[in-house]
N, C-alpha and C positions, 0 to 999 in steps of 0.2 A: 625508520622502518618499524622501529619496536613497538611505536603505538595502534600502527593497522595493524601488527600479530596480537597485542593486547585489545583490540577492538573486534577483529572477523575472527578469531580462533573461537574465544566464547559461541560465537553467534553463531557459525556454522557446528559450532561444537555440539550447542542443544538441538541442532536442527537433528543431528544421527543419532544423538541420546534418543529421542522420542521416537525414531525411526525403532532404534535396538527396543525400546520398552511396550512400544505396539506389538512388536512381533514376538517377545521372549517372555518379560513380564505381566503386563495390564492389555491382554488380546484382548477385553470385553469390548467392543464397538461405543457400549453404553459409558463406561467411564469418561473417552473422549469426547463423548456428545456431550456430557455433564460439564465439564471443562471448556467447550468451547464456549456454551450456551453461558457459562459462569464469565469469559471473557468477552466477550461479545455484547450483557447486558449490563456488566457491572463494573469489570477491571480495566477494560479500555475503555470507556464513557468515562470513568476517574480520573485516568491518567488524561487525557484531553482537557477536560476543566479546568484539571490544577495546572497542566502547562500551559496552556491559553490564557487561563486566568493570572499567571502571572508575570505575561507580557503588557510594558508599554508601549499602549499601541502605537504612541507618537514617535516612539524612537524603533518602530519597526516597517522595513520598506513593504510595506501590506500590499501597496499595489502594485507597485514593482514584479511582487514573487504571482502575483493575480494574473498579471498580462504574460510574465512569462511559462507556468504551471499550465492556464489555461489555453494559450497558444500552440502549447506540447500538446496538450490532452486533446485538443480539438482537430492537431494534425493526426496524431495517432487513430481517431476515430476514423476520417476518411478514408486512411490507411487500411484499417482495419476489413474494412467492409470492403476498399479494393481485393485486398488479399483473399477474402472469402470466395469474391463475384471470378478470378483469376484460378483458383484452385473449383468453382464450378461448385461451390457447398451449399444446402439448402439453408434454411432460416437457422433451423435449431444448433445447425452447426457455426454458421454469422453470429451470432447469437454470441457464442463461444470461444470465437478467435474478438472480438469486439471486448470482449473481460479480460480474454488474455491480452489485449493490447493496452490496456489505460485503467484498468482497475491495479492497487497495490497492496504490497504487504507491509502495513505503517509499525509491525512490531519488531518488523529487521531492521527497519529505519531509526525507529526510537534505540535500540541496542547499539548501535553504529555509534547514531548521532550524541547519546550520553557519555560512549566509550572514548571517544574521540574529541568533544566539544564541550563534554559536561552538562552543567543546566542550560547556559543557552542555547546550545546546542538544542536542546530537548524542547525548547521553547520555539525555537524556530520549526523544528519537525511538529511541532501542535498545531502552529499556523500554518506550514506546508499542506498539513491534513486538514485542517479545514478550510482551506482552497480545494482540494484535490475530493473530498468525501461526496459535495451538493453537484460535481459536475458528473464524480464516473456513479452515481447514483441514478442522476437524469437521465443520460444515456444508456445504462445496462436496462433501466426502467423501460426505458423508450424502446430501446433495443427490441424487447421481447414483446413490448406491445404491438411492433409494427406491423406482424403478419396478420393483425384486425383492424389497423387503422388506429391511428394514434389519438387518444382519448384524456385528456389532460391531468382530469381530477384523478383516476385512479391512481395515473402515475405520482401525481403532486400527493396523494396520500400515503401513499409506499412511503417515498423519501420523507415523509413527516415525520412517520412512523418509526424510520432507523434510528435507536436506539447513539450510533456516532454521529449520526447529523446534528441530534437532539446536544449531545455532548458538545459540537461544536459550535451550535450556538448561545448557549450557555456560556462556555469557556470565554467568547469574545464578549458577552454582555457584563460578565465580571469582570472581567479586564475594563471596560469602559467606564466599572462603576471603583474599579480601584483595587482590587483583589478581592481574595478570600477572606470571611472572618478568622481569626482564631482558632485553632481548635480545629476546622473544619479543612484546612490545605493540609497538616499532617495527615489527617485522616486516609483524604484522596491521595496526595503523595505514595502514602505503603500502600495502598490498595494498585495504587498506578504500575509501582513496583512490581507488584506480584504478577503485573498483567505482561510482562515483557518476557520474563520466563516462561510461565508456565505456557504463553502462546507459542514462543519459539518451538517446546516439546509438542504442545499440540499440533503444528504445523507438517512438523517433522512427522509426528503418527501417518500425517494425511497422505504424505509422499508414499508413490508407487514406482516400484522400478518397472514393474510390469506392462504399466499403461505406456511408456514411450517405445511402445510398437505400434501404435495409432497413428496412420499417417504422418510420416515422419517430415516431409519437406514442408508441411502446411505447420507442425509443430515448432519447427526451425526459423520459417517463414517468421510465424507470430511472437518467436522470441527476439529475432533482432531486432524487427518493430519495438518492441517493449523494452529491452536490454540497452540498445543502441542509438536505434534511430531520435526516440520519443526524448532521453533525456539528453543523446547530440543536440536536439532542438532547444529543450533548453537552455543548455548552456550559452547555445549561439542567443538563445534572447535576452537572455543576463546580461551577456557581455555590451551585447549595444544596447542594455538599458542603463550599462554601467552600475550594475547593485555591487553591495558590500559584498565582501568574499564570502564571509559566514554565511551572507543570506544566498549567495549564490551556490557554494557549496551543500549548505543543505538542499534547496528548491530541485538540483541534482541528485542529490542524494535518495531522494524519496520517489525521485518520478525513473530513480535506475533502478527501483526494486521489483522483484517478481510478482508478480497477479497474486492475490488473497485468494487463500486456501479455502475460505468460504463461498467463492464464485462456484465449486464444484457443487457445494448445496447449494447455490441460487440457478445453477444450473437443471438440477434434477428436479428440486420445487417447484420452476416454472417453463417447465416442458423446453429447455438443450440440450445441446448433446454432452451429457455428465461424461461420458467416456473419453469424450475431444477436450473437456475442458480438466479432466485429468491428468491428462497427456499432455497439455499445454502447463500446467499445474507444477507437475513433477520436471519439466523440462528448462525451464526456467528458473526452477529454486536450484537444481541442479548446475544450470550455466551461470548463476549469479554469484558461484561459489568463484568465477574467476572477475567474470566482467565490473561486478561491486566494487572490489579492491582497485581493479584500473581504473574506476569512473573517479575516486578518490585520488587517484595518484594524475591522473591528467587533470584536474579541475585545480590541485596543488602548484603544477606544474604552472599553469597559466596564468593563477590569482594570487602563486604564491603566499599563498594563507594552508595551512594546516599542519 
């Protein structure tokens, strides 16, 4: 038990620092925009590279964790968009529960998976992300295109554009070519570093207790999807693909985390409902403080690995 306390104390720890430091010390709006914009183009595109890149690919079940990730994420979508059509929500709100449902947060992931598994650990959450980055990109993409009709190139230009996708394919073409040089995986490594922290606090800043008064059963709804449902599935497809524990532990691991705190800006950037996707936001990082630790302790239980 002592290693999940040394693993989720940290992680939830920096989630309420940043909470406390938003609201007592650094209230400027701008500082955290600074911060994220600083992880978002620079410290998580690092930390991807160098853990991707310094995966062999041969001795990783690549497709394995592909069929199962992307069989979640594709159930989840369905899902998602039932859930909307069932609670009666317009687009901008679909829109919103569809982020909350299959988009995640790869920096609770990467803290988890380091704390608990080490480097490979870290290595496997780089691959987890870049399986899990080109799908819930296409769809949040697509998502938002759909109330004009879905139009290929713009979409396929967004996701070019993303700065992690960019990261993830990179990370896998070094890996192919053999690693890093020299000199240049220290680099990315401490920069990667820095991005695990300082997001967590940022994360934390974005948390609202106030927003989970926003329709509440449609907020609950879209967390067990997320929480529950998405990385049950899962597991159930690891298991009958029979992957290695590690790799199925993590592939769980990443697809049980809470929606990315930056869906609330893709939300408000590209006409959602910011305020639903708030509330789904804060809801979630909120329930994950229990459900995380269980999704660990049942996938142990089963695989007997952790």
């Amino acid at each position: 038990m002592l290693p999940y306390i040394d693993a989720f104390v940290p992680c939830f720890g920096m989630l309420a620092l940043g909470a406390f430091l938003k609201r007592r010390l650094l209230r400027d709006d701008a500082i955290w925009a600074g911060i994220e914009r600083l992880i978002f183009w620079v410290l998580l595109p690092s930390l991807l590279v160098s853990a991707i890149g310094s995966v062999r690919l041969g001795e990783v079940p690549i497709f394995g964790m592909m069929v199962a990730i992307w069989v979640a994420l594709g159930f989840g979508t369905v899902l998602s968009v039932m859930i909307s059509r069932h609670f009666r929500q317009n687009h901008a709100a679909m829109t919103s529960v569809v982020m909350g449902g299959i988009r995640f947060n790869n920096l609770i992931g990467f803290a988890v998976a380091g704390a608990l598994f080490g480097l490979p650990g870290v290595a496997l959450g780089a691959v987890s992300s870049g399986l899990i980055v080109p799908f819930v990109q296409f769809v949040s993409n697509a998502a938002f295109a759909s109330e004009k009709g879905l139009r290929p190139w713009p979409i396929l230009r967004q996701i070019l554009r993303n700065p992690l996708m960019i990261a993830c394919v990179v990370g896998f073409l070094v890996a192919w070519m053999g690693g890093l040089p020299p000199g240049v995986r220290p680099l990315l490594d401490s920069l990667g570093r820095a991005s695990v922290a300082l997001g967590l606090l940022a994360v934390g800043a974005a948390l609202s207790v106030g927003a989970l008064s926003d329709r509440v059963p449609l907020q609950l709804a879209t967390a067990c999807l997320k929480l529950i449902l998405v990385p049950g599935m899962t597991l159930a497809v690891c298991l009958w693909l029979d992957l290695a524990p590690l790799a199925t532990t993590i592939a769980v691991l990443f697809m049980a985390l809470p929606t990315a705190a930056t869906s609330y800006v893709m939300a408000r950037a590209m006409g959602g409902d910011a305020p639903l996707m708030a509330a789904i936001t804060s809801s979630e990082h909120f329930l994950c403080v229990v459900t995380l630790p269980l999704w660990m302790l049942v996938v142990k239980a089963i695989t007997g690995f952790g």
